[in-house]
C-alpha positions as CSV (number, residue, x, y, z in Angstrom):
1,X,-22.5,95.1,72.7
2,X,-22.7,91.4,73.3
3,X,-25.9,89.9,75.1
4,X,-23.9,88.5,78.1
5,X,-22.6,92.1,78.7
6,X,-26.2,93.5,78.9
7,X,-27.2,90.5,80.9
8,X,-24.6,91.1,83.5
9,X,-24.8,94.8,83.8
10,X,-28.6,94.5,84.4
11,X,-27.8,91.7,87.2
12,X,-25.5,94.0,88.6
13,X,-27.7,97.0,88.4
14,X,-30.8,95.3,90.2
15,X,-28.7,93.5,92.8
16,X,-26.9,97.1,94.4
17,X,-30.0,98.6,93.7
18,X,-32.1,96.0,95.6
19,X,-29.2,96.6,98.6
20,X,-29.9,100.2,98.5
21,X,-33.8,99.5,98.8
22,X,-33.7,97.2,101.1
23,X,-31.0,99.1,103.4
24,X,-33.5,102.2,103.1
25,X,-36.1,99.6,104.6
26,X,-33.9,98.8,107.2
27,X,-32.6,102.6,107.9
28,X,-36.7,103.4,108.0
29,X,-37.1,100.9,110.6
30,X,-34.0,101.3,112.6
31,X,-34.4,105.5,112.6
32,X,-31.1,106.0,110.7
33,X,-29.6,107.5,108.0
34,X,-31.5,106.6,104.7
35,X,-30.8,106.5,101.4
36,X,-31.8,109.5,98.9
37,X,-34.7,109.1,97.2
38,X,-32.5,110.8,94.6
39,X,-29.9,108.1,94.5
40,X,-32.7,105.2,94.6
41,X,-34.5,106.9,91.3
42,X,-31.1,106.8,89.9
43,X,-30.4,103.2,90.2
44,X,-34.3,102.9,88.9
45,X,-33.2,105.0,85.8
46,X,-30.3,103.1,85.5
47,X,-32.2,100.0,85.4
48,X,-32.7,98.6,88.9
49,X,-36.5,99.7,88.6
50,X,-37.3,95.8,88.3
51,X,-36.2,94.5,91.7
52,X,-37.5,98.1,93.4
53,X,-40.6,97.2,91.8
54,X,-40.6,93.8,93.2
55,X,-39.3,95.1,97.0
56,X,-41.8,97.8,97.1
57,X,-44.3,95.0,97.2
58,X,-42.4,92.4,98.9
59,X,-40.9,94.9,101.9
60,X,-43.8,96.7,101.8
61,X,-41.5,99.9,101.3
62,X,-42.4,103.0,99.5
63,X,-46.0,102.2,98.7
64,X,-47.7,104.7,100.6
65,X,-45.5,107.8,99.3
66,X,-47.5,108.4,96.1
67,X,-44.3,110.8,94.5
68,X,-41.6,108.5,95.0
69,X,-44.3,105.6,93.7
70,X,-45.3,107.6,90.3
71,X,-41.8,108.1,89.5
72,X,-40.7,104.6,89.5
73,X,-43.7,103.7,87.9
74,X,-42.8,106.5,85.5
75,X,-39.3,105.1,85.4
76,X,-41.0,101.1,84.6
77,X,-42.9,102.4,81.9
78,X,-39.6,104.3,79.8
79,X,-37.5,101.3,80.3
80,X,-40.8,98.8,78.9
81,X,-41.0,101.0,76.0
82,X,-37.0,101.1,75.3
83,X,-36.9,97.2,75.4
84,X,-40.2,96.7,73.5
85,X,-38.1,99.3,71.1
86,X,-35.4,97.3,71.2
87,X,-37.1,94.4,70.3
């Protein structure tokens, strides 16, 4: 696999899994439909656990709900150790 294949797929990973973050913010808010905590640990899993990192701060989403936060931290850790691997 070339780098500018794995550089794009992990663009496009954390960019639809940012959306579906941030709409879960917005669905929180706005007392709709939200997104499945299932579906947003997939995307994490997936590799989208960078910017869901970054929005959990930023949005201020997430951080109180100590399962959903050890998971993706859980989630951050694996994909650390698989690119230190890597390397």
């Amino acid at each position: 696999m070339s780098n500018s294949f794995i550089l794009i797929y992990f663009l496009l990973i954390n960019v639809i899994s940012g959306i579906l973050f941030a709409y879960d913010k917005y669905a929180a808010v706005a007392s709709i439909r939200r997104v499945r905590e299932r579906t947003l640990h997939l995307f994490e899993l997936l590799g989208g656990v960078f910017v869901n990192l970054f929005f959990m701060f930023i949005l201020r989403h997430k951080i109180r709900k100590s399962s959903y936060y050890k998971w993706t931290w859980l989630i951050f850790t694996a994909w650390l150790f698989i690119i230190l691997m890597i390397n």
